[in-house]
N, C-alpha and C positions, 0 to 999 in steps of 0.2 A: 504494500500500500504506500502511496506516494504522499510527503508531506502534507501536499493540500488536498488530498483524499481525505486526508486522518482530519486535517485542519475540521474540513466541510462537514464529517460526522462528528466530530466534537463538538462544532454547534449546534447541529440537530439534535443531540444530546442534550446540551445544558437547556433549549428552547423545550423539549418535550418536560425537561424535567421544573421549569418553570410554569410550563401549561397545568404539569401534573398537581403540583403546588395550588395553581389558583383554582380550577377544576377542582381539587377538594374542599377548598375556602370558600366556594360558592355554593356548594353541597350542604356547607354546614351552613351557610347562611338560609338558606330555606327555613331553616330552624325544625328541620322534616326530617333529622338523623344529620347524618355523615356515611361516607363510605364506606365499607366493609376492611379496608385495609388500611383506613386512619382512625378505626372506629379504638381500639385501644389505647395510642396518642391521645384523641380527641377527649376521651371519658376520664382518663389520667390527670389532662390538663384542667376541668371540670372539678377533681380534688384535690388537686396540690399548687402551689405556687411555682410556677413552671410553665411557659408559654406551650401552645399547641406545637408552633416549630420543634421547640426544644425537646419535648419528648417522642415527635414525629423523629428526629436525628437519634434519639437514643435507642426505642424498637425498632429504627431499621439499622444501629450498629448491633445492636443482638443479631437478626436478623443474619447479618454478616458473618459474625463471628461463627453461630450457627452451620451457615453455609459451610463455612471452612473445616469445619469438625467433621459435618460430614464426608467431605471431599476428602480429607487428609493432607496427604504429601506430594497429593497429584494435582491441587489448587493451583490454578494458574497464576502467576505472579504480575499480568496486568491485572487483574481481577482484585489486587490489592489497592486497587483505584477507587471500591465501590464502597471505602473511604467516604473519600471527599462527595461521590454521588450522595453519601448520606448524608453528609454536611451542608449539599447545596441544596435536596430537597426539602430539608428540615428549614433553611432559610427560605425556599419558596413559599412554603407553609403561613410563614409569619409574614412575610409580604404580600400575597397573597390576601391572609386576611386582614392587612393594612389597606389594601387597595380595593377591596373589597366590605370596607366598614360602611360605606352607605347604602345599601344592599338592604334593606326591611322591606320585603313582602307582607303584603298586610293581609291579602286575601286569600282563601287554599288555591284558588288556582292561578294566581302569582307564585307562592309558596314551592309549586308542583314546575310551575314554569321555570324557578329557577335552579329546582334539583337537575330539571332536563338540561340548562343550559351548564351547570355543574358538568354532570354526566359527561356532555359532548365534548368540554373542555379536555376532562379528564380524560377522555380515549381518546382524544387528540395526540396529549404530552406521551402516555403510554402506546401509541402509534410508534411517535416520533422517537422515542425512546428505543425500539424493540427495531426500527427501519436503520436508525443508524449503527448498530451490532458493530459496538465500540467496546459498553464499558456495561453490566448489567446491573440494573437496579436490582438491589440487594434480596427485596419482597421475592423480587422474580426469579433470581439466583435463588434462593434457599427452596421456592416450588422445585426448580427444574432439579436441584441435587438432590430432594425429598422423591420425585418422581423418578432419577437414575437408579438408585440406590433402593427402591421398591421394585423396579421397572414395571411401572404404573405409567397410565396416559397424563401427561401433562395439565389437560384440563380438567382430569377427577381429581387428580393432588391440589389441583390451584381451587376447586371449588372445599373441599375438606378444609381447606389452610384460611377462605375466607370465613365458612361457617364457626371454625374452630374460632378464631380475631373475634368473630362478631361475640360467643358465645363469652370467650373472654372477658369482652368490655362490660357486655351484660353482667358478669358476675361482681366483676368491676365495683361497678356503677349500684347496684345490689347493699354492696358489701357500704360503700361510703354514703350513703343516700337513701337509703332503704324502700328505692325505685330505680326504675331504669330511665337514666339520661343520655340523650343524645342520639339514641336508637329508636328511628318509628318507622315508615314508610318507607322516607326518601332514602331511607339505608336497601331497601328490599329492591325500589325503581334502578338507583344505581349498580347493586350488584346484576342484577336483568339487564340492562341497558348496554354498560360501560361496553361488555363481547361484542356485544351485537353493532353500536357503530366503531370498535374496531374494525370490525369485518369489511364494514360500509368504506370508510377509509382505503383498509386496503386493497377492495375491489378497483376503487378509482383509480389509485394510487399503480395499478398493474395495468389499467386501461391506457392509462396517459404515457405510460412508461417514465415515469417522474423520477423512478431510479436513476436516469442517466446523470441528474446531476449531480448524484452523487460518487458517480465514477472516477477512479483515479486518474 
């Protein structure tokens, strides 16, 4: 791979992973849940003094670490990159919901409107993430080493690993609150949703032939 091959997927990288960022920051702004894979962050940051970023960075350096355990000794040493992917997406998180604080839906279907536009975000940045096949988000790295390591289909490991997050945060949330916060709907719309306009994505994405420009 040539310099500015690498260059051109490292910003589709850091762009998906800023999309990722605000796509969940608008999820929560519905006030209709959060997504299934910030929903631990999200309910953590709910009981403790600790921003949503800041613990969105710390279960995806678990996450990480995780990974590696799995893997062992055969861990790929660019993969020790997905580092800093956790550091950036944990800062998308709080920018995100910085730039996204005037955001009050007042009515359910504003509310609903804006899980959907959440959602699209969010398969957007995880599109843009998964297209430039640089550096992997951590979430997605520990699926895919959970799925080798069973030798399970990717998508039943990646559905078990969101229902397990969600169940989490539930007990979470449970445990500090003696209710469930942050978890309604628009956690159920998003985990449905998110697949489905990946796909949509990358159908276009294969029509246009949009990979070229990311050719070395």
């Amino acid at each position: 791979m040539s310099t500015a091959g690498l260059a051109k997927r490292c910003i589709v990288l850091l762009c998906g992973l800023f999309l990722m960022g605000l796509g969940i920051s608008l999820v929560v702004r519905s006030t209709l849940g959060t997504s299934p894979i910030s929903s631990v962050p999200y309910v953590l940051s709910l009981a403790l003094p600790m921003t949503f970023g800041e613990f969105t960075f710390v279960i995806t350096l678990i996450f990480f670490f995780a990974e590696v355990a799995i893997i062992g000794k055969t861990f790929p040493k660019l993969q020790y990159f997905q580092i800093i992917i956790a550091l950036f997406l944990g800062t998308s998180v709080d920018v995100g919901m910085f730039l996204s604080a005037g955001v009050h839906p007042g009515l359910y279907p504003e509310q609903v409107a804006v899980v959907l536009l959440g959602s699209a975000v969010l398969a957007l940045g995880i599109f843009l993430q998964v297209t430039a096949n640089v550096i992997l988000n951590p979430g997605e790295g520990l699926v895919r080493a959970i799925a080798e390591k069973t030798h399970r289909r990717f998508g039943i490991v990646k559905v078990i690993f969101d229902t397990s997050l969600v169940t989490c945060a539930a007990l979470i949330s449970f445990v500090a609150f003696g209710t469930i916060e942050g978890l309604r709907e628009g956690t159920v719309i998003s985990a449905i949703l998110v697949g489905y306009i990946i796909l949509g994505f990358a159908f276009w994405y294969s029509r246009y032939d949009l990979g070229k420009y990311l050719e070395d």
